[in-house]
C-alpha positions in Angstrom: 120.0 -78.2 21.0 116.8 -78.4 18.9 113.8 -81.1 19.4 111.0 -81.1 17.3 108.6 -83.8 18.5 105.0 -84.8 16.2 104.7 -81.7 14.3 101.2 -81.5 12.4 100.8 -78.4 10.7 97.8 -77.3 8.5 97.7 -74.7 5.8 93.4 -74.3 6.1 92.8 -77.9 5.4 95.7 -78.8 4.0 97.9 -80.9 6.0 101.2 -80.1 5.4 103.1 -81.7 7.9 102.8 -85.1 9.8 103.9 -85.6 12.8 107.4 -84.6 12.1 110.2 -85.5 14.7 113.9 -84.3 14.1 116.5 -83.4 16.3 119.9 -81.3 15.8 122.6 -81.4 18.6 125.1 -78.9 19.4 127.9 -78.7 16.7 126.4 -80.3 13.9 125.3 -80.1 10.6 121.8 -81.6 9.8 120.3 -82.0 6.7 116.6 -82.4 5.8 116.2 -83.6 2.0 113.4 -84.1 0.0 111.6 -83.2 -3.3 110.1 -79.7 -4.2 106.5 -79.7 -2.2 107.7 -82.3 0.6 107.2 -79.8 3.5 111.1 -78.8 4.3 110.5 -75.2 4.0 107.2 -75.1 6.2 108.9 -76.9 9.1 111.9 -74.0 9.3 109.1 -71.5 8.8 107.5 -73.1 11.9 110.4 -73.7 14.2 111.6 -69.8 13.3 108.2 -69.0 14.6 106.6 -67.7 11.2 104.0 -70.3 11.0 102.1 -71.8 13.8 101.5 -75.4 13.9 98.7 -77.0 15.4 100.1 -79.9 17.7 103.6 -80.9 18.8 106.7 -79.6 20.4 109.4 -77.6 19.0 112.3 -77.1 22.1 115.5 -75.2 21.6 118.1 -75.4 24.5 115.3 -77.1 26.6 112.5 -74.6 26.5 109.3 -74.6 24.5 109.4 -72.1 21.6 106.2 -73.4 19.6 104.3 -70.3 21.1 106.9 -67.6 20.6 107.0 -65.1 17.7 109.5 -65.0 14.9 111.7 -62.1 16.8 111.6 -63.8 20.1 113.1 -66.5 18.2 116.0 -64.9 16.7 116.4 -63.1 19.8 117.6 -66.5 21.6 119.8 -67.5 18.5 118.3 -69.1 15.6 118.2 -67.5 12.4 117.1 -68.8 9.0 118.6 -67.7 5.8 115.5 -68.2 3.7 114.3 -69.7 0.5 115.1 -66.9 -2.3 117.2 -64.7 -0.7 114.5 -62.2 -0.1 117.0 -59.2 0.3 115.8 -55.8 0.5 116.6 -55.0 -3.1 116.7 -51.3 -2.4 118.6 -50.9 0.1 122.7 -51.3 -0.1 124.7 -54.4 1.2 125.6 -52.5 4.3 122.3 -51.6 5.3 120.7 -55.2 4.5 123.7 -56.4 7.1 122.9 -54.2 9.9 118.9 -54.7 9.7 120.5 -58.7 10.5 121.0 -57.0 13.7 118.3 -54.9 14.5 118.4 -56.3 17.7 121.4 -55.6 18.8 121.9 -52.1 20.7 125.5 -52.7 21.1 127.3 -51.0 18.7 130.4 -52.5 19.2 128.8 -56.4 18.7 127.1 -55.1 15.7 130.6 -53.6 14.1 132.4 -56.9 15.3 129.8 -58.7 12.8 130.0 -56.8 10.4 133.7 -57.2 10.0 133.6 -61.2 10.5 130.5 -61.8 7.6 133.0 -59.4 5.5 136.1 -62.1 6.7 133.7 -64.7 5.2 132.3 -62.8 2.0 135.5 -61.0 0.7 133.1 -60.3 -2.2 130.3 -58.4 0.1 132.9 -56.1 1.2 134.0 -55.0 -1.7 130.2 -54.3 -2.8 129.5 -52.9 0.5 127.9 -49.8 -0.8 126.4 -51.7 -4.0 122.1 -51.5 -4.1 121.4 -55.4 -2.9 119.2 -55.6 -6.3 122.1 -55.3 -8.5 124.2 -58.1 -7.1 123.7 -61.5 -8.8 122.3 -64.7 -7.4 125.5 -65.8 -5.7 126.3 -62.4 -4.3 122.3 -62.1 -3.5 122.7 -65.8 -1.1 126.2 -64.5 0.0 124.0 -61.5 1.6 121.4 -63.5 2.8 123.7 -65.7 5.0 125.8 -62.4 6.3 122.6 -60.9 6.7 121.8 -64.0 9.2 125.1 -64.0 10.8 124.7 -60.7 12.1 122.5 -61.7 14.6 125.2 -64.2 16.0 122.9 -67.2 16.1 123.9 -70.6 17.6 121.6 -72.6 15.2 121.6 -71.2 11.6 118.6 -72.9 9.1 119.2 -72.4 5.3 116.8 -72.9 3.5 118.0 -74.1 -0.6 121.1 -72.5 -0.4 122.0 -73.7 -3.6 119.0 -72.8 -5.7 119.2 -70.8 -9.1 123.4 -70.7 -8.4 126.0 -71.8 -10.5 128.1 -75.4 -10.2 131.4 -73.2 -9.0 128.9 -71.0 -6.8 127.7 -74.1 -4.8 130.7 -75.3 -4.1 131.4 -72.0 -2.4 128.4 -71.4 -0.7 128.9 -75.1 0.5 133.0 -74.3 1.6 131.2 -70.8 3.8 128.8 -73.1 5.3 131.5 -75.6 6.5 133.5 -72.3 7.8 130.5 -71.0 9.4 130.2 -74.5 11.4 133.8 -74.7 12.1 133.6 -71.4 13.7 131.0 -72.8 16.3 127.1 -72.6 14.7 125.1 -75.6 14.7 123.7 -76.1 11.3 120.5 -77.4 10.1 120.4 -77.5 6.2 117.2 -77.9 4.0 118.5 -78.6 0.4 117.5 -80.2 -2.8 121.2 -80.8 -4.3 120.9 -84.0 -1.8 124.8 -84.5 -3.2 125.8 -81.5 -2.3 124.5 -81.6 1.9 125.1 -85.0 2.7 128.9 -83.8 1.1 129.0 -81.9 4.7 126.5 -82.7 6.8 126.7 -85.8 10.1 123.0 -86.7 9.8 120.1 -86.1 7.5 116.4 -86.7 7.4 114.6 -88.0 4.6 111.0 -85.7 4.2 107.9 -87.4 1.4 104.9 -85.7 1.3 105.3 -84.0 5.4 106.2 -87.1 6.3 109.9 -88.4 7.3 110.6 -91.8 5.7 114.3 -92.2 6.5 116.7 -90.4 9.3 120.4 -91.8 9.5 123.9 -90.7 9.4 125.2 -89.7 6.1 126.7 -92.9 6.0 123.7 -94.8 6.2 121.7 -92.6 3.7 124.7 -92.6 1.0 124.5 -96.4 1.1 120.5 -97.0 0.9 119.5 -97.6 -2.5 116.2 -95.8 -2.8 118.1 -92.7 -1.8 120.8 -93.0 -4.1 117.4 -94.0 -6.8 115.4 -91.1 -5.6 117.6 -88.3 -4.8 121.7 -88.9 -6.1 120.6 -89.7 -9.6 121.9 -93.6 -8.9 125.1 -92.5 -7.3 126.4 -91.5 -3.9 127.9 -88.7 -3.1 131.3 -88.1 -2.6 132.7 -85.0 -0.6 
């Protein structure tokens, strides 16, 4: 579905990423892990289109999108839940859902998402009418993922879903995700909690420094040592 081939991408003379290949099929969950400062959130910013990168290829469903801007993008169904949330804190729950579809000029698509991210978030429903900035972190990541179902994407990026939230809120946020896939969206997963996406994902990547250093199937990264040194603080996971 997605094939990233020798990305190199520069922030002024800074190179963040080196020649970066990754792949994500149809129906799975992929997981990119690495430490704060590796790169993971520049290459999702790049694939979604919002920064450009200077060499390599970046195909989705067989055509080139390295060129395309960031709406195009989300036109052909990808979206990216980002780092932070980033909801527009003024606005209500309802209105940050239906500007996840400002594309859309069906109105009967639109209302049929609206009613399947409130199937999913019980909780947004319920604050449907809420200002976005009161909500709390959990409810705040609970909007940013509904906000990026709207669009009905076939490859959904999140981007430290986790962050900031509590134990019992992870494990949530983690249970929608897996829902979310069931349903049908290919998932491609860029967390720090390296426990907590190798607990659901097929295959991960391993990103030092915009580099990657390991790819494998969860499997094969739960039984490496220098992952479970470096990022399952000496243990592996267990889902």
């Amino acid at each position: 579905m997605l094939k990233v081939e020798n990305l190199q991408v520069y922030y002024d003379a800074i190179h963040a990423i080196k020649g970066v290949s990754l792949e994500v099929s149809q129906g799975e969950i992929v997981t990119l892990i690495g430490a704060n400062g590796a790169g993971k959130t520049t290459i999702l910013r790049t694939i979604s289109g919002l920064e450009k990168a200077r060499e390599g290829k970046i195909e989705y469903l067989g055509r080139d999108i390295a060129s395309q801007q960031a709406h195009d993008i989300v036109k052909i169904g990808i979206s990216q839940v980002p780092e932070g949330r980033r909801v527009f804190t003024n606005m209500s729950v309802t209105e940050n859902l239906e500007l996840g579809a400002y594309l859309s000029k069906d109105r009967k698509a639109k209302a049929d998402s609206l009613k399947r991210v409130f199937e999913h978030f019980p909780r947004l429903y319920e604050r449907r009418t809420q200002i976005a900035g009161t909500l709390s972190g959990g409810e705040q990541q609970m909007l940013a993922m509904g906000r990026a179902l709207m669009s009905k994407p076939k490859l959904m990026m999140l981007d430290e879903p986790s962050m900031g939230l509590a134990p019992i809120l992870v494990r949530q946020i983690f249970s929608i995700i897996k829902e979310i896939h069931k349903e049908g969206t290919t998932i491609l997963l860029i967390e720090q909690n390296a426990n907590m996406a190798l607990s659901i994902a097929d295959r991960g990547y391993v990103l030092e420094t915009g580099k990657i250093v390991m790819q494998g199937s969860v499997q094969e990264l739960l039984a490496s040592e220098e992952i479970k040194n470096a990022y399952l603080g000496g243990e592996a996971a267990h889902s």
